[in-house]
MARDRENVEX-946074 format. One line per field, with one value per residue: x, z, y of N, C-alpha, C in turn; residue in one letter. Coordinates in Angstrom, 3 decimals, always signed. Example, Ala and Ser with C-alpha at 12.3 -4.5 7.8 and 13.67 -1.06 7.14 Angstrom:
// residues 2
n_east: (+13.190 / +12.850)
n_up: (+7.800 / +7.080)
n_north: (-5.690 / -2.250)
ca_east: (+12.300 / +13.670)
ca_up: (+7.800 / +7.140)
ca_north: (-4.500 / -1.060)
c_east: (+13.200 / +12.900)
c_up: (+7.800 / +7.870)
c_north: (-3.300 / +0.030)
aa: (A / S)
***
This chain:
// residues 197
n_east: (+0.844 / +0.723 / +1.791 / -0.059 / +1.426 / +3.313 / +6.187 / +8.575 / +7.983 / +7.784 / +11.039 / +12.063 / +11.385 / +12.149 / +13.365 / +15.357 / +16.275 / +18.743 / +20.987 / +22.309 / +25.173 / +26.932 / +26.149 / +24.675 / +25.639 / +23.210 / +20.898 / +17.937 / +15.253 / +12.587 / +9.925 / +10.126 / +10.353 / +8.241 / +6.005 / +7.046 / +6.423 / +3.639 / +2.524 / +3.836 / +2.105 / -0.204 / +0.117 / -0.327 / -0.829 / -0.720 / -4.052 / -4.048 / -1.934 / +0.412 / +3.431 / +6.051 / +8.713 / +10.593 / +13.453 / +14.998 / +18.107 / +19.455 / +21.026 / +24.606 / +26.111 / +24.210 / +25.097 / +27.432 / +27.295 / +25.577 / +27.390 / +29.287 / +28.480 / +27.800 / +29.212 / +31.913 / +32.790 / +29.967 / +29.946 / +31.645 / +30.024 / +27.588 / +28.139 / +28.239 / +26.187 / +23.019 / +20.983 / +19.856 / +18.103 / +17.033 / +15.328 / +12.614 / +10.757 / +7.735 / +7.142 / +4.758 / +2.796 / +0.804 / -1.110 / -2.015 / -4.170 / -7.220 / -7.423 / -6.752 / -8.102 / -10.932 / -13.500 / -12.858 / -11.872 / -11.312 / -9.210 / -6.519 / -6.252 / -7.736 / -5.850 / -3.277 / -2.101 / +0.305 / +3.671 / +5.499 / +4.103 / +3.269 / +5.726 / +6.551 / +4.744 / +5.071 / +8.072 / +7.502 / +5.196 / +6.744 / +9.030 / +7.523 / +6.603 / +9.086 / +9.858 / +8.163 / +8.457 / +10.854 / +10.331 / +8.766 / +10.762 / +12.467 / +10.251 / +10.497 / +12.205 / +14.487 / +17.646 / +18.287 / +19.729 / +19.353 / +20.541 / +21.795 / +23.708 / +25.239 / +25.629 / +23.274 / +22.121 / +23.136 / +22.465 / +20.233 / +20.123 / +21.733 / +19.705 / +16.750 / +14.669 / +13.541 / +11.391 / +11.629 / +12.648 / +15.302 / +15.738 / +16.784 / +19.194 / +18.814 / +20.506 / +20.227 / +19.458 / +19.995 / +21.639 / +25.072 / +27.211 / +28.757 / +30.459 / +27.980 / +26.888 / +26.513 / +27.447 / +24.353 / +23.771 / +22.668 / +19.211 / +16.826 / +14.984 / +11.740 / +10.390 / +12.063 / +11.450 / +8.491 / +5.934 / +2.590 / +0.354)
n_up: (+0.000 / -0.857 / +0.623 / +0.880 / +1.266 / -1.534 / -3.039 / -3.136 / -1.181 / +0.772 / +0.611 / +1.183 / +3.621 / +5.447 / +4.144 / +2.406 / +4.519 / +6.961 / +9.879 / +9.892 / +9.807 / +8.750 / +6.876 / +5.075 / +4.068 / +3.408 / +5.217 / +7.928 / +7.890 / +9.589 / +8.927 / +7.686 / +9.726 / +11.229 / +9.573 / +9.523 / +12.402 / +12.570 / +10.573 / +12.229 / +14.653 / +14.754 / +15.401 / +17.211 / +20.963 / +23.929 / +25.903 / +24.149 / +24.830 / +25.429 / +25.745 / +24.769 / +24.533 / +22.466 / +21.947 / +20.430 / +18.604 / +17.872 / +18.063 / +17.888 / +20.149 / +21.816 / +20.936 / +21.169 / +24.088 / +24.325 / +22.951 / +24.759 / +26.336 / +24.859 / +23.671 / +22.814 / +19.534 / +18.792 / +19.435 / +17.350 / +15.245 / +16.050 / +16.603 / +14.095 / +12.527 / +10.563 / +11.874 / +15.170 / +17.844 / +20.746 / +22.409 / +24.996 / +27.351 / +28.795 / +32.342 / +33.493 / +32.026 / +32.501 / +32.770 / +31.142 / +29.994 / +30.302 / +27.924 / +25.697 / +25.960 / +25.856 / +26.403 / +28.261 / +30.405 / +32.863 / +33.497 / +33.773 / +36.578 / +37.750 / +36.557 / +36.460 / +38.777 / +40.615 / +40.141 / +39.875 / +37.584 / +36.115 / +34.977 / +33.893 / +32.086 / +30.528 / +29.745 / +27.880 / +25.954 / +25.157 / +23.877 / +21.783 / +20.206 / +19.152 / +17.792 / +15.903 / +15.175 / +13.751 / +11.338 / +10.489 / +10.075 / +7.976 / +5.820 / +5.592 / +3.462 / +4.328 / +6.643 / +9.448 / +12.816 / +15.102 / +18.707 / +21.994 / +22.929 / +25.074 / +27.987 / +30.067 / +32.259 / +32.501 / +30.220 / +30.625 / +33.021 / +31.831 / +29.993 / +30.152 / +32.254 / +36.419 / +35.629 / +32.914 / +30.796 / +29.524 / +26.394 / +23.854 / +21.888 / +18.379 / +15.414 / +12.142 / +8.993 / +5.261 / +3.667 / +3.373 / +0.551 / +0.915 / +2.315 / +4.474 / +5.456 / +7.238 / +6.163 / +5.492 / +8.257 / +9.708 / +10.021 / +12.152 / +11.058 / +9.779 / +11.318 / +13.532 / +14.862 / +15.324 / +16.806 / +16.578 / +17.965)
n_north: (-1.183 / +2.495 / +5.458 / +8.068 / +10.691 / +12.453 / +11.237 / +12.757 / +14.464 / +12.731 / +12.445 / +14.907 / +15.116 / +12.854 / +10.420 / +11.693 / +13.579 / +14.876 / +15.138 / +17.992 / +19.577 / +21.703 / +24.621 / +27.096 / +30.525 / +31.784 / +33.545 / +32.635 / +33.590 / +35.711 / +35.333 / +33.273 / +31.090 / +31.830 / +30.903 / +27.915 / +27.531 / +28.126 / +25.854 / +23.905 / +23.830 / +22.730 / +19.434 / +16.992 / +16.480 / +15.479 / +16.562 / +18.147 / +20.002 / +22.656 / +22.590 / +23.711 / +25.830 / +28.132 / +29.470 / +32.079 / +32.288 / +35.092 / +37.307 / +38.203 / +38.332 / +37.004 / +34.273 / +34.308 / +33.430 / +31.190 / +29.145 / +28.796 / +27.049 / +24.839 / +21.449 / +20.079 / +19.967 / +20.467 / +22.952 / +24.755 / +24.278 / +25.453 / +27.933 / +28.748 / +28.734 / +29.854 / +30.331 / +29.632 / +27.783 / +27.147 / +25.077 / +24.441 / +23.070 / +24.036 / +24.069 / +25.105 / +24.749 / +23.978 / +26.816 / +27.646 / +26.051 / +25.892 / +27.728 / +25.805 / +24.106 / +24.269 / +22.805 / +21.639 / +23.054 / +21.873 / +20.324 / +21.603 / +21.936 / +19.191 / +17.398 / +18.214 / +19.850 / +19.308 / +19.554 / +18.011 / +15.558 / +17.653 / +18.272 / +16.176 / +15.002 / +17.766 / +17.302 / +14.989 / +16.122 / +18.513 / +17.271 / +15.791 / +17.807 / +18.852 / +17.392 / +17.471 / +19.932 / +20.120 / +18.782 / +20.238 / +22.484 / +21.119 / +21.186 / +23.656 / +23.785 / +23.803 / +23.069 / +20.987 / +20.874 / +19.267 / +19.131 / +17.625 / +17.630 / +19.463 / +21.840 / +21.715 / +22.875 / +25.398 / +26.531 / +26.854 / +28.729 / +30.768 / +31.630 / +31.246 / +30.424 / +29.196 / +27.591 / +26.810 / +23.949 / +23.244 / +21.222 / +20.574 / +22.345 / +23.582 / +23.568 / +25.938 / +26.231 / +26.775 / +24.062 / +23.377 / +23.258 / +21.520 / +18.955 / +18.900 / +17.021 / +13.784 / +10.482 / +8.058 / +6.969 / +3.331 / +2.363 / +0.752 / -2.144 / -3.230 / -5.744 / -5.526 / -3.827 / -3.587 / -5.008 / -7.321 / -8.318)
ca_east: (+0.000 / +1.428 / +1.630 / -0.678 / +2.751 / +3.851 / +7.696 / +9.417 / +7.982 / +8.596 / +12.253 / +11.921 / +10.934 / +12.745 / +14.382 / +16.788 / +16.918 / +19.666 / +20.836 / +22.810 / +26.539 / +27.677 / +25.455 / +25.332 / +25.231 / +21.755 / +20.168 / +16.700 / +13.934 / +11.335 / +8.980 / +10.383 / +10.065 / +6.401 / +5.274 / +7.155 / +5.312 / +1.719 / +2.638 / +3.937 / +1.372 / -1.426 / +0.233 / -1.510 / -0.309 / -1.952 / -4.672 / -3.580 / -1.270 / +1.749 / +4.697 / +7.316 / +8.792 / +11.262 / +14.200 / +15.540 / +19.066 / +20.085 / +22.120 / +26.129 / +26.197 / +23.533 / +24.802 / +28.672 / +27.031 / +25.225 / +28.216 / +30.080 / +27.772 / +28.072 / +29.788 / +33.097 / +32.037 / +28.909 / +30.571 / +31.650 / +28.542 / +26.280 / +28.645 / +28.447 / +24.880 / +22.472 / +20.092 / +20.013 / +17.015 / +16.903 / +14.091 / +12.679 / +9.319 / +7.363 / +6.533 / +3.862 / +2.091 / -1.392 / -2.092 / -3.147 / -5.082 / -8.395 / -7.838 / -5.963 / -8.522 / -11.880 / -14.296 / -12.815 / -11.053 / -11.058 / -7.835 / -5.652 / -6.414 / -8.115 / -4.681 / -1.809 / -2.018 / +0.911 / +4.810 / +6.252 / +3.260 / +3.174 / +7.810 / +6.792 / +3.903 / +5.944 / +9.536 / +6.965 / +4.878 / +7.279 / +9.797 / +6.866 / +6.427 / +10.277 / +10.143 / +7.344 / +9.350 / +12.218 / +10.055 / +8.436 / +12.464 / +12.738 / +9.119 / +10.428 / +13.511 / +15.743 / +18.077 / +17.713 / +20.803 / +19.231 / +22.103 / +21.281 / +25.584 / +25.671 / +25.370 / +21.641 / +22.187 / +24.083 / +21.608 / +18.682 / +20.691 / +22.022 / +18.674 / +15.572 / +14.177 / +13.606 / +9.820 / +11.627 / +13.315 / +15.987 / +15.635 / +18.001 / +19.725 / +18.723 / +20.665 / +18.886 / +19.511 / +20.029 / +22.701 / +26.516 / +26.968 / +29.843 / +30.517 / +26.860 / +25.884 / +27.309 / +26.872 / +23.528 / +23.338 / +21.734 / +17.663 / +15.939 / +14.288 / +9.892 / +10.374 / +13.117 / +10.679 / +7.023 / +5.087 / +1.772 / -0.192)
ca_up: (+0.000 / -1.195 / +1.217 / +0.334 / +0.504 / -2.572 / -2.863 / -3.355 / -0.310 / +1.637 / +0.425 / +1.628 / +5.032 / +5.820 / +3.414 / +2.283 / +5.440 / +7.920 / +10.606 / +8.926 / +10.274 / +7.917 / +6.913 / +3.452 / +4.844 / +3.322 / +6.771 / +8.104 / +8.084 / +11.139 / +8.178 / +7.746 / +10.967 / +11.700 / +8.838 / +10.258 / +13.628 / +12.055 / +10.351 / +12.939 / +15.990 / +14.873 / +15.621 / +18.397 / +22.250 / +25.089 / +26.394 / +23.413 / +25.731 / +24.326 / +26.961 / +23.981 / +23.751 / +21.519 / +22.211 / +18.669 / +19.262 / +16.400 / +18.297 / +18.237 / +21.663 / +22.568 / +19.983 / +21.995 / +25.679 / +23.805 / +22.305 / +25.739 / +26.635 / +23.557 / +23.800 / +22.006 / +18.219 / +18.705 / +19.799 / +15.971 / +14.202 / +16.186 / +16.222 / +12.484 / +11.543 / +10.399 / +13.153 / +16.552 / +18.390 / +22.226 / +22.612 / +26.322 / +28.429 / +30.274 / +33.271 / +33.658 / +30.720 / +32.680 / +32.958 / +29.129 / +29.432 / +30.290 / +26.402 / +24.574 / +25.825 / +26.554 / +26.135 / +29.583 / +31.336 / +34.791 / +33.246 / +34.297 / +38.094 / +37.724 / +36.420 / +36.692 / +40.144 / +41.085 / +39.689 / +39.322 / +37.118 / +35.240 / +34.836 / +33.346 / +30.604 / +29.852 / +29.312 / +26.955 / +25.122 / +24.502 / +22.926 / +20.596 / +19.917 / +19.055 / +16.406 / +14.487 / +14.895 / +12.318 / +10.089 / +10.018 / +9.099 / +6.580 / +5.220 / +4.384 / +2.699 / +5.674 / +7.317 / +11.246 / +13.223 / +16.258 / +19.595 / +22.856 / +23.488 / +26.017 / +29.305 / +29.797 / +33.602 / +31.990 / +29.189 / +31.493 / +33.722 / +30.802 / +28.812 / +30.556 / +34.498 / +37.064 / +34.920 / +31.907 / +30.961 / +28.128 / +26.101 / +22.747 / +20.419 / +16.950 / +14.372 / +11.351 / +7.656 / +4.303 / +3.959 / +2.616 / -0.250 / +0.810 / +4.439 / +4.924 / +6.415 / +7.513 / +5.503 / +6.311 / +9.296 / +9.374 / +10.756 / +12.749 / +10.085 / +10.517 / +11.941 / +14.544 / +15.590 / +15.443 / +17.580 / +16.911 / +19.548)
ca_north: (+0.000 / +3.253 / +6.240 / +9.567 / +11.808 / +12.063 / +10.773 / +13.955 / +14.884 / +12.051 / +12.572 / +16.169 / +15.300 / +11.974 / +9.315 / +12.463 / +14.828 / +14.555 / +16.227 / +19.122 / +20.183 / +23.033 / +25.671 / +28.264 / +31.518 / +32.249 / +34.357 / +32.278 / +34.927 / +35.834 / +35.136 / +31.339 / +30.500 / +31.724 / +29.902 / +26.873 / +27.281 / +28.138 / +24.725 / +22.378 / +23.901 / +21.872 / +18.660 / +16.576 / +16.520 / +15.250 / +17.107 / +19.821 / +20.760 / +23.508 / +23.194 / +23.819 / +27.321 / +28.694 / +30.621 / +31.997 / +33.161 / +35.829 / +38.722 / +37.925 / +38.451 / +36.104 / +33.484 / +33.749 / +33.323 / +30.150 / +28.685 / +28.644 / +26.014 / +23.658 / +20.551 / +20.171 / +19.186 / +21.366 / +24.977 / +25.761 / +24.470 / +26.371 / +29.620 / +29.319 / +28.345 / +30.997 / +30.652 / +28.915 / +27.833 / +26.655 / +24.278 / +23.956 / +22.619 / +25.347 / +23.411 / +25.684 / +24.876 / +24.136 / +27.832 / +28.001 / +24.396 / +26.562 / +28.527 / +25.302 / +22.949 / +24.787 / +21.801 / +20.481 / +23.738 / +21.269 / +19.590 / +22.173 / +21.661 / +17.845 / +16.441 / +18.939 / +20.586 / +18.683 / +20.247 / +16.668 / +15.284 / +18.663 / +18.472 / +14.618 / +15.507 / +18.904 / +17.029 / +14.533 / +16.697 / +19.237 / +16.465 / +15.440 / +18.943 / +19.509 / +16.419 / +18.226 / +21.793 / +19.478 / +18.088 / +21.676 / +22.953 / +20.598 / +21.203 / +25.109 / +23.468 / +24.146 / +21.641 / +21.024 / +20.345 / +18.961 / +18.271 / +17.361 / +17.565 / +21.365 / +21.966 / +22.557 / +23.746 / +26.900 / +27.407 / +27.735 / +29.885 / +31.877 / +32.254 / +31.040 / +30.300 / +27.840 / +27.149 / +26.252 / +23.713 / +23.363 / +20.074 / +20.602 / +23.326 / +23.131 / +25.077 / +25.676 / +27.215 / +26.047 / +23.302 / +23.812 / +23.200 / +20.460 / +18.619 / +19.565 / +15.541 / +12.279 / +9.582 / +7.588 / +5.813 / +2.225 / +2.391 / -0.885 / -2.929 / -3.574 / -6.554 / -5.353 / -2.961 / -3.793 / -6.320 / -7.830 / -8.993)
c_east: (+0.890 / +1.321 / +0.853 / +0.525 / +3.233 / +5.408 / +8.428 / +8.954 / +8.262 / +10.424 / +12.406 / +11.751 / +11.652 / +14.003 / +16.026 / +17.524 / +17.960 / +19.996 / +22.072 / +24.175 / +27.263 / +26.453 / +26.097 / +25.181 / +24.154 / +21.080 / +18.710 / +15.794 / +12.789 / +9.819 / +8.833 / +9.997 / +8.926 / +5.824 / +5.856 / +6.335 / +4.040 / +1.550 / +2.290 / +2.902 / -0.129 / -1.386 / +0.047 / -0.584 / -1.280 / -2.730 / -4.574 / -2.539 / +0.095 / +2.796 / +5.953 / +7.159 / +9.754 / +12.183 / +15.324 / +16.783 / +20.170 / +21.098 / +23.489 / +26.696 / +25.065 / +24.427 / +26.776 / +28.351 / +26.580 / +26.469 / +29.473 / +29.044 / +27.319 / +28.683 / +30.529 / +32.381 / +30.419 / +28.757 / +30.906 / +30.608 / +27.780 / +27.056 / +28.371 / +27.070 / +23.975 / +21.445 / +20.592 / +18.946 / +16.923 / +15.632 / +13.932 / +11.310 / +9.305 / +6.726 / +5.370 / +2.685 / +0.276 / -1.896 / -2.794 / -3.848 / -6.462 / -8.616 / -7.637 / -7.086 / -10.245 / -13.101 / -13.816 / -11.436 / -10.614 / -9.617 / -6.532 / -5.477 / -6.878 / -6.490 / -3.037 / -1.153 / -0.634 / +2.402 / +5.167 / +5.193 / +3.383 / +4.885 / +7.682 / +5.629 / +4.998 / +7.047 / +8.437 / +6.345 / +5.689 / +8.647 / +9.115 / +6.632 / +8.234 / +10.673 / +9.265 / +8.127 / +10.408 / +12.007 / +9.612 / +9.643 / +12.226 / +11.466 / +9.536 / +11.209 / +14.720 / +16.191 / +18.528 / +18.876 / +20.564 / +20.639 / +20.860 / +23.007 / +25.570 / +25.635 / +24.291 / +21.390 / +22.714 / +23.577 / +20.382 / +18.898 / +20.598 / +20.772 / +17.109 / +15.350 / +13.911 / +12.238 / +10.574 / +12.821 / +13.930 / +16.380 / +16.197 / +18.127 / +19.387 / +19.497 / +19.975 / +19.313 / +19.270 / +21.626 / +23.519 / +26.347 / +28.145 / +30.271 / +29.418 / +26.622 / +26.985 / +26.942 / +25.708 / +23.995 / +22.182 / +20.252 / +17.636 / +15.015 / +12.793 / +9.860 / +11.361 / +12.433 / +9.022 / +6.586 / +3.453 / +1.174 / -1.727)
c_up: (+0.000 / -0.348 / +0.388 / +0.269 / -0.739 / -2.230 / -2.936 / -1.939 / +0.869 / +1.246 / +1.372 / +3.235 / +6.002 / +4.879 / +3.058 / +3.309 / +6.453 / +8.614 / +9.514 / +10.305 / +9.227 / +6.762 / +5.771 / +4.800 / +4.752 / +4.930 / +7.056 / +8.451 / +9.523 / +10.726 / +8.341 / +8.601 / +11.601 / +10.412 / +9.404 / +11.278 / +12.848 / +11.544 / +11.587 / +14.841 / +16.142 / +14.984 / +16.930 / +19.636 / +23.152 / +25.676 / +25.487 / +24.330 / +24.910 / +25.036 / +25.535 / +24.186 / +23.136 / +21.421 / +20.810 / +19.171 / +18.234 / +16.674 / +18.288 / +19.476 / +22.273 / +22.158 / +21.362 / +23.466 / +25.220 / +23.502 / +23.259 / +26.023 / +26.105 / +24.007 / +22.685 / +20.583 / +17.735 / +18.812 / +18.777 / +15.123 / +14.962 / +16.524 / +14.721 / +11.845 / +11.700 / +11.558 / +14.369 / +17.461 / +19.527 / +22.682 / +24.318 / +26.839 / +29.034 / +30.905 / +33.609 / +33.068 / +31.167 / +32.299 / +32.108 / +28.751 / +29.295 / +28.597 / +25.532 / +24.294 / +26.485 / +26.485 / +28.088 / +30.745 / +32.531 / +34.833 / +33.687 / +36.265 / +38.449 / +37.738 / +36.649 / +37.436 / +40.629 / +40.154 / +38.982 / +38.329 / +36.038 / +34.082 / +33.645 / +32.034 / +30.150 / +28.519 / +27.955 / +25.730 / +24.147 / +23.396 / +21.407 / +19.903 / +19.345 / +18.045 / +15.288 / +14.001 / +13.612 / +11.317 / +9.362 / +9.257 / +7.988 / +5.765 / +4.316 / +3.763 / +3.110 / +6.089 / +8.761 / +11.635 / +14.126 / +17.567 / +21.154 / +23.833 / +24.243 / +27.387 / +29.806 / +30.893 / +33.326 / +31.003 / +29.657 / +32.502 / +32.860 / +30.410 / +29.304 / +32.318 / +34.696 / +36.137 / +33.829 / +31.410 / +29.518 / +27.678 / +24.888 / +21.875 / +19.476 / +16.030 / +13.224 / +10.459 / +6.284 / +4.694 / +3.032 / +1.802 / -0.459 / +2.057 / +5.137 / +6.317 / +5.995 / +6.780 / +5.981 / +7.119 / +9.502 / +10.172 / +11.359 / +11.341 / +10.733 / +11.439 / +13.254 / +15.862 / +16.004 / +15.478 / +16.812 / +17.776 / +19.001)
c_north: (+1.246 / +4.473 / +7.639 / +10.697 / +11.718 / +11.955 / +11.650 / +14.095 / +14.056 / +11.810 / +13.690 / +16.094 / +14.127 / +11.095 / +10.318 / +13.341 / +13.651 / +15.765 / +16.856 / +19.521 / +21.158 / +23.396 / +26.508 / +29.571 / +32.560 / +32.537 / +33.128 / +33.406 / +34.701 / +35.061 / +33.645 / +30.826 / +30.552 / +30.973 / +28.175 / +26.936 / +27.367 / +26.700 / +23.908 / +22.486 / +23.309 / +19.984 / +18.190 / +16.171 / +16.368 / +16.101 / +19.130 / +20.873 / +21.568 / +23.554 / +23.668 / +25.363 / +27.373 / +30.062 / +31.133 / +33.617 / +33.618 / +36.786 / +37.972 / +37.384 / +37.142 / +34.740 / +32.929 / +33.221 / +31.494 / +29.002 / +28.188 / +27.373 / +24.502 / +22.532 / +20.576 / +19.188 / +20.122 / +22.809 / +25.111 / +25.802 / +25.517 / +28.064 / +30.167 / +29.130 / +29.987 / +31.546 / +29.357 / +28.932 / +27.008 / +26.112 / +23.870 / +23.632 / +23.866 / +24.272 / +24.159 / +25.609 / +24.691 / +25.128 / +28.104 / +26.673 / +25.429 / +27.126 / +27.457 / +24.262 / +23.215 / +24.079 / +21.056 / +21.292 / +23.068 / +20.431 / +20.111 / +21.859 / +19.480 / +16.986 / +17.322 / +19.926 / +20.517 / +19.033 / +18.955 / +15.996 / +16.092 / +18.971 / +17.171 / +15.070 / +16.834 / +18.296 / +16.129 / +15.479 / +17.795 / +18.615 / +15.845 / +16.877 / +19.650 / +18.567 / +17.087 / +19.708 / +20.725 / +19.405 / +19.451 / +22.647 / +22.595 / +20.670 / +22.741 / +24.591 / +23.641 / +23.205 / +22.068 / +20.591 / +20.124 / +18.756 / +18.860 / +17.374 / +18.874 / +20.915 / +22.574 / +23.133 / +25.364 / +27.305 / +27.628 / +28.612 / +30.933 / +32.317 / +31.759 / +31.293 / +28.738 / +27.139 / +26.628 / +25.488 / +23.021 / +21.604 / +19.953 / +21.901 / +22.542 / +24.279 / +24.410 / +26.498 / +26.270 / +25.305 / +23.988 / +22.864 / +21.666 / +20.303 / +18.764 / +18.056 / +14.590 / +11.365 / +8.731 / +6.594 / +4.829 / +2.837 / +0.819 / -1.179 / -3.084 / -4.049 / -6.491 / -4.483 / -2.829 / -5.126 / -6.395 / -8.843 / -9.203)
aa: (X / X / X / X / X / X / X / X / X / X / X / X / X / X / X / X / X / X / X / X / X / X / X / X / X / X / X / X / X / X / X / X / X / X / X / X / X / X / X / X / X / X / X / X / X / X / X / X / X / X / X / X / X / X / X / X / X / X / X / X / X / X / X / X / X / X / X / X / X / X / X / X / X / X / X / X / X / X / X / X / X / X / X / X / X / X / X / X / X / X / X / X / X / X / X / X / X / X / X / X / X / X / X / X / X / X / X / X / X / X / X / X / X / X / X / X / X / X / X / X / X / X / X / X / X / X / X / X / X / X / X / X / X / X / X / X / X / X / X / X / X / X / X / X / X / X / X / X / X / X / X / X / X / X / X / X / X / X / X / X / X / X / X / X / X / X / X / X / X / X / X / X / X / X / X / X / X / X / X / X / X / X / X / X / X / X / X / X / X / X / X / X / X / X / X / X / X)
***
């Protein structure tokens, strides 16, 4: 059975993307990136919940405070990519259940009264919410450099609060034109990965 994407676009979004390590120096626009979000914010999360925010880090000055915090292998790509985006959980995220989810406002207090409960859906939803932000990259024609390699105690110091909490850098532009990606790395096969029961 043949998938409804057409094949260019499932090229576009998986079989060809990779993560991206060297960057053209084409700029990413304010524009790009709200059409990415308007995109990837209708993808589904428990209880419609939004803990993801989005820290988009363009000044020089922000980009060197950032870059101290990298992990060796990850401090020149993300000094050099066109943009830089700090993905983190608002543990807080109940307070907007009442507007996200107004068919059953009692969800905010019913299930997520409780910090540790609210820290555990957050760190979840906002990770499913930070796989659609990629595919959303690679949907404008942008390549995603996901890393999870920093010191995330010193980038929520540096650039957020105790409410939020920092779950991976992505840099993000068009790819170079040469050294851009690693050669593919193997996947799990169907059968390696899917049970019937």
């Amino acid at each position: 059975m043949s998938l409804v994407l057409d094949s260019a676009a499932q090229d576009l979004l998986f079989r060809e993307a990779r993560t991206a390590n060297a960057f053209s120096d084409e700029p990413v626009t304010e524009e790009q990136v709200q059409a990415i979000y308007d995109l990837v914010k209708f993808g589904p999360t428990a209880f419609n919940q939004t803990p993801l925010r989005i820290t988009l880090v363009r000044s020089p000055e922000a980009r060197e405070r950032l870059v101290q915090h990298m992990a060796k292998g990850n401090d020149a790509k993300t000094a050099t990519a066109p943009l830089v985006a700090i993905l983190s959980a608002d543990n807080e995220f109940h307070e907007e259940l009442p507007q996200l989810l107004p068919h059953f406002p009692q969800a905010k207090d019913a299930f997520f009264s409780e910090r540790p409960v609210r820290e555990r859906s957050a760190l979840l939803n906002s990770a499913l919410q930070a796989a659609y932000f990629i595919i959303g990259i690679r949907a404008a024609g942008l390549a995603a450099g996901p890393m999870t390699g920093a010191d995330f105690a010193g980038i929520q110091k540096e650039f957020l609060d105790d409410d939020h909490t920092p779950i991976m850098v992505i840099n993000i532009g068009k790819p170079a034109t040469e050294g851009a990606w690693f050669d593919r790395s193997p996947r799990l096969a169907f059968d390696e990965v899917i049970t019937t029961v």
